[in-house]
Residue frames as a rotation matrix with the C-alpha (Angstrom) as fourth column:
UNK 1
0.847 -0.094 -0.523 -4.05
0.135 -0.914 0.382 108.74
-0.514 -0.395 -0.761 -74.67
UNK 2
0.668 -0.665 0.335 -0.57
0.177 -0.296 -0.939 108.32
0.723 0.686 -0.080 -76.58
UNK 3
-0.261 -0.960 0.105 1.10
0.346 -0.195 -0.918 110.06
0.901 -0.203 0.383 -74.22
UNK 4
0.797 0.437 -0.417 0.74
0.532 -0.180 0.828 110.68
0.287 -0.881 -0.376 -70.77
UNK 5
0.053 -0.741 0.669 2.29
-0.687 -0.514 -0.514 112.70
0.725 -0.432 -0.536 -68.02
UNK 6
0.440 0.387 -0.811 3.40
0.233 0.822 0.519 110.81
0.867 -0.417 0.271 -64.89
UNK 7
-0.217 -0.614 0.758 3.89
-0.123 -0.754 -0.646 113.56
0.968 -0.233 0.089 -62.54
UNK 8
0.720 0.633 0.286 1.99
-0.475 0.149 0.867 112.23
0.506 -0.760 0.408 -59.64
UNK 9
0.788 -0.615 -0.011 4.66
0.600 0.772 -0.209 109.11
0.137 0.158 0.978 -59.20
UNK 10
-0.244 -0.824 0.512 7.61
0.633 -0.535 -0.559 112.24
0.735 0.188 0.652 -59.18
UNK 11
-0.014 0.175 0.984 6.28
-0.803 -0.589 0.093 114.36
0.596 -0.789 0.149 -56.74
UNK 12
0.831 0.551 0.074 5.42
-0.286 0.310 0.906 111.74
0.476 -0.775 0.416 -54.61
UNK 13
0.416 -0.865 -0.282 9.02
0.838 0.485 -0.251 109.90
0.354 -0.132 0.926 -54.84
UNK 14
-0.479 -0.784 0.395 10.51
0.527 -0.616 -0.585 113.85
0.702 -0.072 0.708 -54.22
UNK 15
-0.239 0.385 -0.891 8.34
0.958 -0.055 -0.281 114.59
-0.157 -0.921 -0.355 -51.32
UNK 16
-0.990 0.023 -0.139 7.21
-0.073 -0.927 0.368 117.51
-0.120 0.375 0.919 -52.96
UNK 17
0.046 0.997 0.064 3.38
0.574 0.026 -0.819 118.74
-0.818 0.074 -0.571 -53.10
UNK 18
-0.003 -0.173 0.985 2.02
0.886 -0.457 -0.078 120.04
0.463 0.873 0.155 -56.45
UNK 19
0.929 0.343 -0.137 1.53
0.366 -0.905 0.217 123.73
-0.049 -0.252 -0.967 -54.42
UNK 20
0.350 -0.867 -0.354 5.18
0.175 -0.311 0.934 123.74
-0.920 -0.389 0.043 -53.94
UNK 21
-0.312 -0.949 0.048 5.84
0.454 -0.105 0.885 123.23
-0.834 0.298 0.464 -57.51
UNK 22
0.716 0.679 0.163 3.56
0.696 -0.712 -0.088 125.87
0.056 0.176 -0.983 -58.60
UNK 23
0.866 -0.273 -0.419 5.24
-0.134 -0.934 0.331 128.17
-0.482 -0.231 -0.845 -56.71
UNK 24
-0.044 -0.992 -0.119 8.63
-0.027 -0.118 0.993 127.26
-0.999 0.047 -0.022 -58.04
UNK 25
-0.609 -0.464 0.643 7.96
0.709 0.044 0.704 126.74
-0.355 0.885 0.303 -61.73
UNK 26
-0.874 0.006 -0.486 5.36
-0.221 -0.895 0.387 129.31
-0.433 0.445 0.784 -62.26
UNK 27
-0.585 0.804 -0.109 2.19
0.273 0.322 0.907 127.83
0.764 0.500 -0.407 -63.01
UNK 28
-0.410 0.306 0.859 -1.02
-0.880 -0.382 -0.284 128.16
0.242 -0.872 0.426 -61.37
UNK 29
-0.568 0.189 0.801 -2.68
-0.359 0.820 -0.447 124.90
-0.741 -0.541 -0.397 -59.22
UNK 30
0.307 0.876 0.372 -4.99
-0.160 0.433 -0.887 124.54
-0.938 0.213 0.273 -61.74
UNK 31
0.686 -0.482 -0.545 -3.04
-0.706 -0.259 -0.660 124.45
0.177 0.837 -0.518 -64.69
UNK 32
-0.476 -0.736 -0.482 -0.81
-0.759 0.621 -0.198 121.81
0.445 0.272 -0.854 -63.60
UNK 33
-0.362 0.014 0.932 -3.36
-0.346 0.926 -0.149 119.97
-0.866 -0.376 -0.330 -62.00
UNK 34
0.648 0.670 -0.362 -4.29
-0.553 0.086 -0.829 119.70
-0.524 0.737 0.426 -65.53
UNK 35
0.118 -0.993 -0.013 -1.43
-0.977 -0.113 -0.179 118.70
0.176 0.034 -0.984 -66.24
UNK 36
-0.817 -0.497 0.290 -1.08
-0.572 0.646 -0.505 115.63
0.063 -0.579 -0.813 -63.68
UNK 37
0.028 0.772 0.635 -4.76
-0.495 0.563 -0.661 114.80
-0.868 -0.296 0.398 -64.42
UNK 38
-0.783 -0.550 0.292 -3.54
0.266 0.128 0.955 114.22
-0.563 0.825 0.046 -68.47
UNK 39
0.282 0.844 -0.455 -6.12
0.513 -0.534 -0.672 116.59
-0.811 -0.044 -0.584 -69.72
UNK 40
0.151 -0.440 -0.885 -3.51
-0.330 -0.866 0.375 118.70
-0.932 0.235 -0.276 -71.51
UNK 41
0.826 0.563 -0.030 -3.63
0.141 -0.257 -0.956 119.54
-0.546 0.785 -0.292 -74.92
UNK 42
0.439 -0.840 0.317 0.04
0.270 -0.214 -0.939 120.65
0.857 0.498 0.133 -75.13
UNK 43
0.829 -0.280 -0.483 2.77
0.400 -0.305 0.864 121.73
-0.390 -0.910 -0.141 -72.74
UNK 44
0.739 -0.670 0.076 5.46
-0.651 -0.738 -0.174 124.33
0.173 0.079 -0.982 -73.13
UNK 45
0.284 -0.931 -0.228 9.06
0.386 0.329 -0.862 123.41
0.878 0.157 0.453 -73.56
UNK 46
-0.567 -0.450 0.689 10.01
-0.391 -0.589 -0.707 125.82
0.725 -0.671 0.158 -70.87
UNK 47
0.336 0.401 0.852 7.33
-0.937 0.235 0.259 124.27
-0.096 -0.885 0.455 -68.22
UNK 48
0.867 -0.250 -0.431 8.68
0.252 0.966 -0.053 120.52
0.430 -0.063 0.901 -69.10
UNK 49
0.076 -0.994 0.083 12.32
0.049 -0.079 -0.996 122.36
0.996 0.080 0.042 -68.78
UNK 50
-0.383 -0.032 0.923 11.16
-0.718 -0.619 -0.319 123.62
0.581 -0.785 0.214 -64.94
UNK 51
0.845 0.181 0.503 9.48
-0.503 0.588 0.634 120.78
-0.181 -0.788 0.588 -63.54
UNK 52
0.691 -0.501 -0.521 12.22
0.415 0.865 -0.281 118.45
0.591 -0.022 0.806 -64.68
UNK 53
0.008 -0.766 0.643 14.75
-0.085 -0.641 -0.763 121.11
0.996 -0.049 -0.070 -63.45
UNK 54
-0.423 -0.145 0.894 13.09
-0.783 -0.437 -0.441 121.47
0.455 -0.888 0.072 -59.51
UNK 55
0.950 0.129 0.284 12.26
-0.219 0.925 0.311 117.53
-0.222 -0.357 0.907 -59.45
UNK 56
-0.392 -0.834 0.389 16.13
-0.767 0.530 0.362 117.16
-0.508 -0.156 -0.847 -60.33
UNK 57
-0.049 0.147 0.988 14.61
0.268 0.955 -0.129 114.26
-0.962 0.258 -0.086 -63.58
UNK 58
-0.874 -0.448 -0.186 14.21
-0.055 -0.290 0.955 113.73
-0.482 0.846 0.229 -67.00
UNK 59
-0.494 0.767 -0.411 11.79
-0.870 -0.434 0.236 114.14
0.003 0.473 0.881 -69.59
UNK 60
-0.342 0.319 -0.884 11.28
-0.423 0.788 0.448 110.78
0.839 0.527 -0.134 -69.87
UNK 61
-0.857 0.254 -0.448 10.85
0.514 0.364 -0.777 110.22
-0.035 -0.896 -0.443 -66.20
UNK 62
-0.651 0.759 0.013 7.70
0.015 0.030 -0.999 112.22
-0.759 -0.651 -0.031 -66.48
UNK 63
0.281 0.656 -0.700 6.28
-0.845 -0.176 -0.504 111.90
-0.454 0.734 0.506 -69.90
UNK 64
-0.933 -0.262 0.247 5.63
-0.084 0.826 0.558 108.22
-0.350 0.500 -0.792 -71.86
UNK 65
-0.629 0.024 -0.777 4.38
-0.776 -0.093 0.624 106.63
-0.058 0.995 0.078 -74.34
UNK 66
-0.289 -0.076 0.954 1.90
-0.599 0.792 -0.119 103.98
-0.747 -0.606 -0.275 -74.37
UNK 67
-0.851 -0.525 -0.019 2.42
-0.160 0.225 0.961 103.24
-0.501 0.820 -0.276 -78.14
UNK 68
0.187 0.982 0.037 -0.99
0.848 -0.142 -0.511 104.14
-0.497 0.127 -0.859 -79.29
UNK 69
-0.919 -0.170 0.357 -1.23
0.349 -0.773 0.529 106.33
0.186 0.611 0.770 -82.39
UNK 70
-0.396 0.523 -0.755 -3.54
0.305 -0.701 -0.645 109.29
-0.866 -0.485 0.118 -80.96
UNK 71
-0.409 0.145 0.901 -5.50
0.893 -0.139 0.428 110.62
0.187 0.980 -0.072 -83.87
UNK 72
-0.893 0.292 -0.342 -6.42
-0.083 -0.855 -0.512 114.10
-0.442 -0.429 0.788 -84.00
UNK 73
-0.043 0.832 0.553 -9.72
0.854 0.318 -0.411 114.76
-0.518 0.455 -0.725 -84.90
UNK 74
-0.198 -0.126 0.972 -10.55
0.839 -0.534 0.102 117.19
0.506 0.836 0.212 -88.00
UNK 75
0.694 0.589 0.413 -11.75
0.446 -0.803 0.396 119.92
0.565 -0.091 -0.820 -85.84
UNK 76
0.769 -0.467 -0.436 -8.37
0.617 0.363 0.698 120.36
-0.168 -0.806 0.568 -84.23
C-alpha cells in the first residue's frame, strides 16, 4: 500500500465515532469510511487539515509509510 491511513487507532484513542467526525469535518460516512478502510486514491489537504484539527493530532499520527515504493499503473 505505501501509505496508509491509521484513523481507526485515533478515533478509538479520542473516544470519538467515525459519525461524529463526519458531522464535524464534513464528509459523508461513506467517504471516510473509505478513507479508514485505505481504499483512497487521494485525500484533500483541507480534509487531512480537519480530521487532524477535531482529533487535536498530526499528520503523521494518522498517515505512514510502510516504505514500499507503490507503483502506479499506466492506466492511472
Amino acid at each position: 500500500m505505501a501509505i496508509y491511513i491509521q484513523l481507526e487507532e485515533i478515533l478509538k484513542a479520542r473516544n470519538m465515532t467515525s459519525k461524529e467526525l463526519c458531522g464535524k469535518i464534513g464528509i459523508t460516512e461513506a467517504n471516510l469510511s473509505i478513507l479508514r478502510s485505505n481504499k483512497a486514491k487521494g485525500v484533500r489537504f483541507a480534509t487531512i487539515n480537519k480530521i487532524c484539527y477535531y482529533l487535536n493530532c498530526e499528520v503523521g499520527d494518522i498517515l505512514k509509510f510502510d516504505g514500499i515504493l507503490e507503483e502506479l499503473d499506466e492506466d492511472e
